[in-house]
C-alpha positions as CSV (number, residue, x, y, z in Angstrom):
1,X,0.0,0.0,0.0
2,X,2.9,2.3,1.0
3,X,4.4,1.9,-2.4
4,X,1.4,2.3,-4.8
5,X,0.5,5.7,-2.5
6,X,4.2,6.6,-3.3
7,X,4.2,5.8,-6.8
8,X,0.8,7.9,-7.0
9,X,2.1,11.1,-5.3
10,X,5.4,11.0,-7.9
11,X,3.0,10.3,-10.4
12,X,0.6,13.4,-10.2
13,X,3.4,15.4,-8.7
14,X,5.6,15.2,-11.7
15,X,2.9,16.1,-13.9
16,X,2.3,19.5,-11.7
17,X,5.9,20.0,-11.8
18,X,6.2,19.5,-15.5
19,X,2.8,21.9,-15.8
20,X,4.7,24.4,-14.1
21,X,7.9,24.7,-15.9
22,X,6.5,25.4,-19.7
23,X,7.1,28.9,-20.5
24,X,5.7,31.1,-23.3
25,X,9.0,30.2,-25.0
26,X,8.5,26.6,-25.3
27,X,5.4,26.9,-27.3
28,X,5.4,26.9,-31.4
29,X,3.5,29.5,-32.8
30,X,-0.1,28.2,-33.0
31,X,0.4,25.5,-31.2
32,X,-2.8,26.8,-28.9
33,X,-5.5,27.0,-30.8
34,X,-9.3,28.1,-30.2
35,X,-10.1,24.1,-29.5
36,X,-7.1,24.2,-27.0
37,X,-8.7,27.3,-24.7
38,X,-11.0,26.7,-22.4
39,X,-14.2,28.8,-22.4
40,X,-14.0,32.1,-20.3
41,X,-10.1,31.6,-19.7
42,X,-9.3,34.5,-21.9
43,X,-10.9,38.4,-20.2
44,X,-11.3,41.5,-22.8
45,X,-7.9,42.4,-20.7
46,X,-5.4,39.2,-22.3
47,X,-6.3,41.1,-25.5
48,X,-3.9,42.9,-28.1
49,X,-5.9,47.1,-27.7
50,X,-6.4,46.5,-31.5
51,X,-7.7,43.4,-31.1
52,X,-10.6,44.8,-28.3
53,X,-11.2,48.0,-30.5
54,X,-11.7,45.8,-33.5
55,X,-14.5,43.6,-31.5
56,X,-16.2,46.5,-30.1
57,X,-19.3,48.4,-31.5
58,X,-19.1,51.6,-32.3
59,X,-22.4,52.7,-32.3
60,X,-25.9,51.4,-31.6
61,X,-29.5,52.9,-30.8
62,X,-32.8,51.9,-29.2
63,X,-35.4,53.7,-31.5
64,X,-39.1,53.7,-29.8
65,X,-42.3,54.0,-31.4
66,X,-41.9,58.0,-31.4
67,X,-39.1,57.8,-33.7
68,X,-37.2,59.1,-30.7
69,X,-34.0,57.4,-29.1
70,X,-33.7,55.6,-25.7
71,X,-31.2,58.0,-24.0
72,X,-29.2,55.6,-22.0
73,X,-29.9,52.7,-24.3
74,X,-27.7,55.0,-27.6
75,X,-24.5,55.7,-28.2
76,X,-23.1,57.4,-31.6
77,X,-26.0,58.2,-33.5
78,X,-27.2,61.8,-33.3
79,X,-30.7,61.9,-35.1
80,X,-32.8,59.8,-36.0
81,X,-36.3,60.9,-38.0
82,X,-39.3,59.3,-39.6
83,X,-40.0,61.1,-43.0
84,X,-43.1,58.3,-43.4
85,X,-45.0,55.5,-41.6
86,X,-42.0,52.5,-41.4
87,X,-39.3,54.3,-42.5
88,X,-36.7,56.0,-40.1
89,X,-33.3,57.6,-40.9
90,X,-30.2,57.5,-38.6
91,X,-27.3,60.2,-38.3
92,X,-24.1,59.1,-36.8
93,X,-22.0,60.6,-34.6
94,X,-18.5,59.8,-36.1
95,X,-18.2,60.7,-39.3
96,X,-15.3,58.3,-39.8
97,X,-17.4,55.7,-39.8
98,X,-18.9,54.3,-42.6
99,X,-21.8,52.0,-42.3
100,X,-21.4,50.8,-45.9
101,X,-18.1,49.1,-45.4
102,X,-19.2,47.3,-41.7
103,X,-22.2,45.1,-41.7
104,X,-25.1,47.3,-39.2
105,X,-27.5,45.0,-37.6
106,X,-31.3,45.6,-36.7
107,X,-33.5,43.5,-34.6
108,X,-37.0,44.2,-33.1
109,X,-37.3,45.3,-29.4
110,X,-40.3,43.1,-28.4
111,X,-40.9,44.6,-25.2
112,X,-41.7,48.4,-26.9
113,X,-43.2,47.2,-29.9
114,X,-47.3,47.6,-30.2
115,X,-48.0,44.6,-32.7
116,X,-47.0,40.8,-32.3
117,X,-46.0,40.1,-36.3
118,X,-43.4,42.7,-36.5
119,X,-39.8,43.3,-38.2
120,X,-37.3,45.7,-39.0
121,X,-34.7,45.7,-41.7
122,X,-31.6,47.3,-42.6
123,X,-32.3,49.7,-45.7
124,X,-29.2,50.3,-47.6
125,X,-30.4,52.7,-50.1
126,X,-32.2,54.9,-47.3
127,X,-34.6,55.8,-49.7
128,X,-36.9,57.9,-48.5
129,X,-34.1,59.6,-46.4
130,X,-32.0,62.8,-46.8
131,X,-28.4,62.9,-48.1
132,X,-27.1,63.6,-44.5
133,X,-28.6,60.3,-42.8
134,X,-26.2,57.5,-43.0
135,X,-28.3,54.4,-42.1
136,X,-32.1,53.7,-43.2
137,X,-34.6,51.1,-41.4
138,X,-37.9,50.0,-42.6
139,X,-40.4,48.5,-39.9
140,X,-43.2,46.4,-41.0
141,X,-46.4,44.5,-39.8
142,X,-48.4,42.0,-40.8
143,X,-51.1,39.5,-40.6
144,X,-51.8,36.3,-41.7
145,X,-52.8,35.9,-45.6
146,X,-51.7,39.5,-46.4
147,X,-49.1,41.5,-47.5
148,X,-46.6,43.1,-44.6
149,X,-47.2,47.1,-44.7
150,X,-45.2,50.0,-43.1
151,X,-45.8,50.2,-39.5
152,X,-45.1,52.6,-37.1
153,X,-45.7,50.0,-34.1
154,X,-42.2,48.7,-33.6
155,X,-39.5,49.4,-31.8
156,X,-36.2,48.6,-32.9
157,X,-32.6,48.4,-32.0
158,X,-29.3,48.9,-34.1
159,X,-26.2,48.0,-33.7
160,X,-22.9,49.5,-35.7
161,X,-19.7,47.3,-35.9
């Protein structure tokens, strides 16, 4: 008994040695890969500043059903306007930042919408917009067996990369 308790401390102790003497040095480069890290091991802090900048958004809205933004819920977007039923236009802050090279996203905020079959796109052209917005978003309802129409009764969020 005393020997296989012996053999099992050197066993599991040399493994926590070895553990503890690989440096950064000993690795090849991309030898750890994505597969290799465990899930939460890497914080927003391990990160290259380019590499956090990259991965944050720049600029996102909550739009409510008076074509008005959710103060504490926006961040680099400076007017937003309805010109017609379903169709809203978006200013941004930065004028650095181009939303036709970055991919904006728009989703349906359930909770201040007034209609249950809702959705919001991303309109590219902002038609219907002037010159000086820089993203356009079309809202729309429906109901079963008909067409979807312009609708004033959703709220929406976007999101700039």
């Amino acid at each position: 008994m005393v020997v296989a308790l012996l053999a099992l401390l050197l066993a599991t102790g040399g493994v926590g040695y070895a553990a503890g003497q690989i440096r950064t040095k000993d690795l090849r480069d991309g030898a750890v890969t994505s597969l290799k890290i465990r899930d939460g091991a890497v914080a927003p802090a391990d990160l290259d500043p380019s590499t956090r900048s990259a991965m944050r958004a720049r600029a996102w809205a909550n739009v409510d059903l008076e074509a008005s933004f959710v103060a504490e819920r926006t961040k680099g977007f400076t007017t937003v306007t309805r010109p017609r039923t379903g169709v809203y236009c978006l200013t941004l802050s930065d004028d650095s930042l181009d939303p036709t090279t970055t991919a904006p996203v728009v989703t349906v905020d359930w909770d201040a919408s007034a209609a249950p079959n809702i959705t919001a796109y991303l309109s590219k052209s902002a038609h219907q917009c002037p010159e000086s917005a820089d993203v356009g978003v079309r809202t729309y309802a429906w109901t079963a067996g008909h067409n979807s129409k312009l609708s004033d009764t959703v709220a929406f969020t976007i999101v700039v990369p």
